[in-house]
Structures are given as C-alpha cells and as structure tokens.
C-alpha positions, 0 to 999 in steps of 0.5 A: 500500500505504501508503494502505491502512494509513493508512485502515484504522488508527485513527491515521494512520502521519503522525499523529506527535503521537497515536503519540509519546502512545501510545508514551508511555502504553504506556511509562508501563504498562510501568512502572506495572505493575512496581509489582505483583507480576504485573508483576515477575513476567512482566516490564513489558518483555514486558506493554507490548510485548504491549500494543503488539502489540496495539494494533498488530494491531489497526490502533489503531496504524501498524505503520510511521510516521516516529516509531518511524524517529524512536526509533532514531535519536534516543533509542536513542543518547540512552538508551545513555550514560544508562543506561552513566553508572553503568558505573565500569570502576574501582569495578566491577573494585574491589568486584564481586570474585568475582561479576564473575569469575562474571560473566565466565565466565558471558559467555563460556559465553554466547558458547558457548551462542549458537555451538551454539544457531546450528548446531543452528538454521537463522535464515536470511539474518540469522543473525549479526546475531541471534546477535550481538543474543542475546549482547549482550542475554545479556551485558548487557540491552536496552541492548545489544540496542538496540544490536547491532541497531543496529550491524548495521542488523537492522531486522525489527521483528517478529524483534526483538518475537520475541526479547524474547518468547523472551527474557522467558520464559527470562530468567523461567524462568531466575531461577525456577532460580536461586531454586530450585537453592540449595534443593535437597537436597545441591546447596549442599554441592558449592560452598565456603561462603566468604561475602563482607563485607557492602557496604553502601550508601545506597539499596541496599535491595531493597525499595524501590519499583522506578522511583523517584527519590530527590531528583531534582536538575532541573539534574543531569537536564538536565546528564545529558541535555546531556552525552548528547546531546553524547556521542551528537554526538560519536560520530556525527561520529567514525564518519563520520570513521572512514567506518562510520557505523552504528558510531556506537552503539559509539563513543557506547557507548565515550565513555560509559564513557570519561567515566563510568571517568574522571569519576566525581565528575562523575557523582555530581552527575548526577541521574535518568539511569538512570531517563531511560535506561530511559525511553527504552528503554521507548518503544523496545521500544514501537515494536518491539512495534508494528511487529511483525506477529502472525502472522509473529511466532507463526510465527518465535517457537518457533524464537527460544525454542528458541534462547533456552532452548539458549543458556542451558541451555548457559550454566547447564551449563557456569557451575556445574562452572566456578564449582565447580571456582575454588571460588566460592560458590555465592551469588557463581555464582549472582548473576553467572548472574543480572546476565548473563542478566537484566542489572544491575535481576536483582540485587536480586531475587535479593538479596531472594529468597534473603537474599543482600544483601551480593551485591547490590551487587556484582551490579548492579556486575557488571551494569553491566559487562555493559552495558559489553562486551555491545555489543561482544562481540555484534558480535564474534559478528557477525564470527565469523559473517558 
C-alpha cells in the first residue's frame, strides 16, 4: 500500500527535503495572505490548510511521510513555550481586570457548551479526546489544540483538518456577532456603561501590519529558541520520570509559564518568539491539512460544525445574562467572548472594529491566559469523559 502512494504522488512520502519546502511555502501563504483583507477575513489558518488539502488530494503531496511524524514531535513542543513566553500569570491577573473575569466565565460556559454539544452528538470511539481538543482550542487557540491532541495521542489527521474547518467558520461567524450585537437597537442599554482607563502601550496599535517584527534582536531569537528547546528537554525527561510520557506537552506547557510568571525581565530581552511560535504552528496545521483525506473529511465535517456552532451558541447564551447580571460592560463581555473563542491575535480586531482600544490590551492579556489553562482544562474534559 505504501508503494502505491509513493508512485502515484508527485513527491515521494521519503522525499523529506521537497515536503519540509512545501510545508514551508504553504506556511509562508498562510501568512502572506493575512496581509489582505480576504485573508483576515476567512482566516490564513483555514486558506493554507485548504491549500494543503489540496495539494494533498491531489497526490502533489504524501498524505503520510516521516516529516509531518517529524512536526509533532519536534516543533509542536518547540512552538508551545514560544508562543506561552508572553503568558505573565502576574501582569495578566494585574491589568486584564474585568475582561479576564469575562474571560473566565466565558471558559467555563465553554466547558458547558462542549458537555451538551457531546450528548446531543454521537463522535464515536474518540469522543473525549475531541471534546477535550474543542475546549482547549475554545479556551485558548491552536496552541492548545496542538496540544490536547497531543496529550491524548488523537492522531486522525483528517478529524483534526475537520475541526479547524468547523472551527474557522464559527470562530468567523462568531466575531461577525460580536461586531454586530453592540449595534443593535436597545441591546447596549441592558449592560452598565462603566468604561475602563485607557492602557496604553508601545506597539499596541491595531493597525499595524499583522506578522511583523519590530527590531528583531538575532541573539534574543536564538536565546528564545535555546531556552525552548531546553524547556521542551526538560519536560520530556520529567514525564518519563513521572512514567506518562505523552504528558510531556503539559509539563513543557507548565515550565513555560513557570519561567515566563517568574522571569519576566528575562523575557523582555527575548526577541521574535511569538512570531517563531506561530511559525511553527503554521507548518503544523500544514501537515494536518495534508494528511487529511477529502472525502472522509466532507463526510465527518457537518457533524464537527454542528458541534462547533452548539458549543458556542451555548457559550454566547449563557456569557451575556452572566456578564449582565456582575454588571460588566458590555465592551469588557464582549472582548473576553472574543480572546476565548478566537484566542489572544481576536483582540485587536475587535479593538479596531468597534473603537474599543483601551480593551485591547487587556484582551490579548486575557488571551494569553487562555493559552495558559486551555491545555489543561481540555484534558480535564478528557477525564470527565473517558
């Protein structure tokens, strides 16, 4: 069986070098489209997964090969304390005030959501391990997902495709609400109009060009590589000493906010390694992408997306009269919804889109929190459901 896909793909699943260059360029598309409105709008993630998919489907690419075995192994571990370097425990609890109070509630509505959406829908054999991936993507972002899939050993790579696709379009149709809701004719009214201090902060302005590094410092990059290689070192060694070796991403997600809660000065001279994180992450959801069987996809998609939309309908329903009722602002409400559906990269959108800009760092702030706890919240899931 393997022969045949090797003769009937353009490129071999043993050509490693021509698959990493694809994995790469469709990564690099992934972001060059976010330079465009279209982009922004049906989400880099979801255009350069498709491209993959078809790439893939269209037996340009191995559906498998050693190197997307190589992605998860190697750079999602290297990815994660990257893109958590930024994840201050210390400041966010001190300066994300009320949006992170949404932010929690809005955690835990996710959490609800995901029970009722896995009674409602049969997910079969795997259903834990996919409850617990929609929380923690829900909680946090595709950290997370990376991250709870590894954890659980989910290695269907065509589900996985499937839940981005499901998750890019309500994430999408999510945000299309949120712009809207504080526009409608007597909705506003129902929330205080207590307005938060504007915080400001170099670098903060939403209309910067997205995926851009301002004074990249070359040492502080390779010393945020060295201390995440290290970190992810560390972390394996401790989950094979604790005798659960597939926890070595929580464990390397645990030491990274240990170090970024516990030297934040050490952070600040660090360079680049938020871009470096979702570089990597761009490679990863490429491999997913490619490895996803099309038609097995279009077969199992409608349910994820029906799942997907139950879990954030619930979220939604159930945020707004609570956020109501500890009278937050309706701005504070909406901006935790956003950062924890959409992840931390949702607050400047949302900032620039209704003029909410003194809720934008304490939305990313917020957001990073998420990336924080959606790994571990996922895999609570998991143990409820098993």
């Amino acid at each position: 069986m393997q022969e045949s896909i090797e003769i009937t793909t353009f490129i071999g699943p043993d050509q490693d070098f021509a698959i990493w260059s694809v994995l790469f360029c469709i990564a690099a598309f992934g972001f060059w489209c976010e330079r465009f409105p279209f982009g922004r709008k049906y989400s880099g993630v979801m255009l350069l997964i498709t491209l993959a998919i078809v790439l893939s489907n269209l037996r340009i690419i191995p559906s498998v090969s050693p190197v997307y075995d190589a992605v998860w192994s190697y750079l999602v571990p290297i990815a994660i304390p990257l893109l958590l370097f930024q994840a201050d425990l210390r400041r966010v609890f001190k300066e994300a005030g009320a949006t992170l109070i949404a932010f929690m509630i809005g955690s835990t509505t996710v959490v609800a959501g995901t029970l009722i959406a896995v009674s409602l829908f049969d997910l079969g054999p795997g259903e834990p391990a996919l409850a617990g991936i929609f929380t923690g993507t829900y909680i946090g972002g595709s950290l997370n997902f990376a991250a709870v899939a590894d954890a659980t050993q989910f290695d269907d790579k065509t589900y996985l495709a499937a839940m981005f696709a499901a998750d890019n379009v309500i994430t999408n149709l999510h945000f299309i609400l949120l712009i809207m809701l504080p526009g409608i004719a007597g909705f506003a009214r129902l929330f205080p109009g207590r307005r938060q201090g504007a915080i400001d902060e170099a670098g903060s302005d939403p209309g910067k060009p997205v995926h851009q590094i301002e004074n990249l410092d070359i040492a502080g990059l390779l010393a945020a590589l060295g201390l995440a290689f290290s970190l992810a070192a560390i972390g394996h060694l401790i989950a094979d000493m604790i005798g659960k070796p597939q926890y070595g991403i929580l464990v390397i997600t645990a030491l990274a906010l240990t170090v970024a809660t516990m030297a934040p000065r050490l952070m600040e001279k660090l360079s680049g390694f938020t871009e470096a994180g979702n570089v990597l992450m761009f490679i990863f959801l490429a491999s997913i992408g490619a490895s996803a069987d099309i038609w097995k996809l279009v077969e199992i998609a409608p349910i994820l997306f029906f799942v997907a939309l139950t879990i954030v309908s619930v979220h939604m329903l159930l945020l707004l009269p609570l956020g109501r009722l500890l009278k937050l602002d309706l701005g504070e409400i909406l901006m935790g919804s956003a950062v924890c559906i959409g992840g931390p990269s949702s607050a400047p959108a949302l900032a620039s889109a209704t003029g909410w800009n003194h809720l934008m760092i304490p939305g990313i702030l917020a957001g990073s929190f998420g990336y924080a706890v959606g790994s571990f919240i996922g895999m609570t899931v998991v143990a409820w459901l098993s």
